[in-house]
N, C-alpha and C positions, 0 to 999 in steps of 0.2 A: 553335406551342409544344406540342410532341408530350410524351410520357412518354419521359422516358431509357430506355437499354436497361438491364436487368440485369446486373451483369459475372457473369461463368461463377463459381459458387461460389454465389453471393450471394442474398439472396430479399429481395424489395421490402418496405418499411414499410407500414404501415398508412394508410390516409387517412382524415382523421374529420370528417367534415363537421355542424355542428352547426345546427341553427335557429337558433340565437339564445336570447336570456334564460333561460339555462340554470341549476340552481340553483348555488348559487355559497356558501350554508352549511348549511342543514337537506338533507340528503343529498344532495350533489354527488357522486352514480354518475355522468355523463359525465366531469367533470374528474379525478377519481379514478382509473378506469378506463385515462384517456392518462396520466398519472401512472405508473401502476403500469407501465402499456406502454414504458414510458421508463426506466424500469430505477427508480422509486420513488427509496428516498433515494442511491440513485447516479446518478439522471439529470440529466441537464445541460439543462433547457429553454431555446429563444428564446423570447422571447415580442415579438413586430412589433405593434405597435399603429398601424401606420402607416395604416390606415382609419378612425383617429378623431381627429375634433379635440378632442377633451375630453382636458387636460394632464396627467390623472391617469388613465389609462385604461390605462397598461403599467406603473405604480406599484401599481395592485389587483389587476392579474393577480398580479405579481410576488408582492405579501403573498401573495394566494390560494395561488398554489403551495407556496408556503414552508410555509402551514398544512398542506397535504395531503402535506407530507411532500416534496419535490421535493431532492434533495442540491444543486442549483445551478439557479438562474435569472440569464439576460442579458438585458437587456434592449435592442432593437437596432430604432431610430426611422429612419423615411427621409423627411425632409425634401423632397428634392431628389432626379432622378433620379444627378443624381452619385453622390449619398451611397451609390447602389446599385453603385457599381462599386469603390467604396473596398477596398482589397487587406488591408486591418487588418480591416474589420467580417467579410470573408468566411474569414479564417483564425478570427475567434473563432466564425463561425457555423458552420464545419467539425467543431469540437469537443461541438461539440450532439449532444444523441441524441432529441429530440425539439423539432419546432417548433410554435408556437400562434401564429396568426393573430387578432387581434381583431375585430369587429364596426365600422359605422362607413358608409363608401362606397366599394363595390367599386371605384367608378371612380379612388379615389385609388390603387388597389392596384393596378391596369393601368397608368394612366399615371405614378406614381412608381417599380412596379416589374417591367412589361411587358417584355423582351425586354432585361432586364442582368444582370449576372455573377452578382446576387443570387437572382434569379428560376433561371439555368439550375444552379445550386449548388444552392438546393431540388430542382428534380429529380430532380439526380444522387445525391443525399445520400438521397432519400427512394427511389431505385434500387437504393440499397446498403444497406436498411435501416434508416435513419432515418424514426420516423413523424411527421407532419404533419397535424394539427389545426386547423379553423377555425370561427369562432361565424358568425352572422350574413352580413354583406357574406363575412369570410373564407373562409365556406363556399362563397361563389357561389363565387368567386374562384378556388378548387381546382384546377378541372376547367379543358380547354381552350376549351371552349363554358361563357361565362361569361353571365348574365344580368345587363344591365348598368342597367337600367330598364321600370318599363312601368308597365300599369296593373292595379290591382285589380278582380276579377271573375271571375264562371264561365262568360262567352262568349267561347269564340275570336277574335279578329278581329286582322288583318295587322299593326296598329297598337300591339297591345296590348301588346308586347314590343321590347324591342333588345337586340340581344345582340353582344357584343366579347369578344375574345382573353379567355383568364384564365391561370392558372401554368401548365396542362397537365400536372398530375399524373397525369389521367386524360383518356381519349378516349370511352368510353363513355357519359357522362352527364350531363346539365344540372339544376344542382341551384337550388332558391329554397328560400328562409325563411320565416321567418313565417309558415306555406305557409296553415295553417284559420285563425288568428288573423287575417290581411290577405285574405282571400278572393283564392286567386291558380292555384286552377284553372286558370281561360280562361288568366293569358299563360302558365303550364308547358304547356300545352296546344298553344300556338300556337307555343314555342319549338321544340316537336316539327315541328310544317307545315314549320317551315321548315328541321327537319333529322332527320325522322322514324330517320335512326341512332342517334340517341342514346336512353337510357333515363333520362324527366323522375323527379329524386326530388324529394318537395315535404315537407321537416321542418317541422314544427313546433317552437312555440319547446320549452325544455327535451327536446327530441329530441336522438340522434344516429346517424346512421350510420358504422356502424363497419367500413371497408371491408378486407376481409383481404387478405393478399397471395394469395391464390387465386381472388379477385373475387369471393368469398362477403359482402352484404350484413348487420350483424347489428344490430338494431334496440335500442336503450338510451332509456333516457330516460321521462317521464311521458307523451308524446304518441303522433301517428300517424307515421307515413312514409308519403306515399300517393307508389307506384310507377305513375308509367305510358309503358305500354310500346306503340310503334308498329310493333314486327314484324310483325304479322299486316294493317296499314295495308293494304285494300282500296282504299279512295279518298279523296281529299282537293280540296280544293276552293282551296288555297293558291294555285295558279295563277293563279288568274279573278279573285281578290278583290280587290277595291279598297278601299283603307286602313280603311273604317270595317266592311267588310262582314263579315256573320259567316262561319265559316271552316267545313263541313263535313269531317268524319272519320268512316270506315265501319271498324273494326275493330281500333279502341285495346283495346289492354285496361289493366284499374284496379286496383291490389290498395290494399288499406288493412291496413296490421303495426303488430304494437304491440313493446312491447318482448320479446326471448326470439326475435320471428319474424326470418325470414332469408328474401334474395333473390340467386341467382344469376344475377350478372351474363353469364356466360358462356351457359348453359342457358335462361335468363329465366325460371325455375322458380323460385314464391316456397314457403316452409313456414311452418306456424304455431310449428313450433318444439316449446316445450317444452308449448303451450296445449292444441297436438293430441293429443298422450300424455296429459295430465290429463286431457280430455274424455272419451277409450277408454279 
């Protein structure tokens, strides 16, 4: 589940990948933010709650947007993976200019809507610049390399992670939540061992990355994004290790941004942004 091509003309959407427990009334800069990126009171949001089982969970979104000004919100549930290949739901989510994924379990969001017309429609929609937002579970879920469970802590070990398909918005990077709040270091760490291509970003809750259509990361929100990055991977130890064993790595590197700071995805060149000018 790769990233659509771009058609000739056209420039990719945004991808926004959020922590989780984002603010949601006393200054909601991330939702705000995808709002405005949506075209404000002209945009047409989805909002997929389909990673939560709480029966009011795409009814708050819905209010919430409506507050911040949103010209249209749909709200569009999948039960069943049927419901993902339904020819109605996907012509009204064609009319979207912006989609929001809710928080919840990632895994309901692979296996209700892993590899159907709904999933390859985000893609394509978010190809042709349409942006695409997700909180918590939504956020894993983004990327193709999804983090689908594991466990809490700051030791690498084989065990400590699983990872499954996700939408494939993006190829580059495996993202968790909760990232300082749930202490989840060790498995983004260990998500790395076992696919040091990719670039681990670990949100924090009311974080977001704000991923541009030039693969320039720009960091929003009250927390961290800690970045880390396996290019420089001298050695690892993923090979030899048996499930419980700890996981050596010789030549991660860790950036910690706050908001303002930015990382390119493509260079793997992080900035402090606007902090570094104030400082000089």
């Amino acid at each position: 589940m790769s990233p659509a091509k771009v058609p000739e003309g056209s420039k990719r959407g945004w991808i926004i990948p959020i922590g989780g427990a984002e603010q949601k009334e006393r200054s909601p800069v991330i939702l705000e933010r995808f709002v405005q990126l949506a075209g404000g009171r002209d945009a047409r949001i989805a909002v997929i709650p389909t990673a939560s089982k709480l029966e009011d969970t795409g009814d708050r979104y819905r209010a919430l947007f409506r507050e911040l000004g949103a010209g249209e919100i749909l709200l569009l549930d999948f039960d069943t993976r049927r419901d993902a290949f339904e020819k109605g739901r996907i012509a009204e989510l064609e009319e979207c200019d912006g989609v929001f994924i809710t928080g919840g379990n990632q895994l309901r969001l692979s296996t209700m809507l892993g590899g159907t017309d709904i999933s390859r429609k985000i893609r394509e929609m978010n190809a042709r610049g349409v942006h695409v937002c997700g909180t918590s579970a939504g956020a894993s879920f983004l990327s193709e390399h999804m983090i689908a469970f594991g466990e809490d802590n700051v030791t690498p070990h084989a065990r400590s992670v699983t990872l499954a398909p996700g939408l494939g918005l993006t190829n580059r990077v495996v993202i968790d939540q909760h990232f300082t709040q749930r202490n989840r270091l060790g498995r983004l760490i260990t998500a790395l061992a076992f696919n040091p291509f990719l670039i681990g970003l670990g949100l924090d809750e009311d974080t977001a990355a704000f991923i541009a259509p030039d693969q320039t990361v720009e960091v929003e929100g009250s927390g961290t994004l800690t970045v880390v990055d396996a290019d420089h991977l001298k050695f690892s130890s993923m090979d030899q290790a048996g499930p419980e064993d700890p996981v050596s790595m010789l030549g991660l590197t860790l950036h910690v941004l706050i908001r303002g700071a930015t990382f390119n995805l493509h260079t793997r060149k992080a900035s402090a942004g606007a902090l570094a000018v104030d400082k000089a």
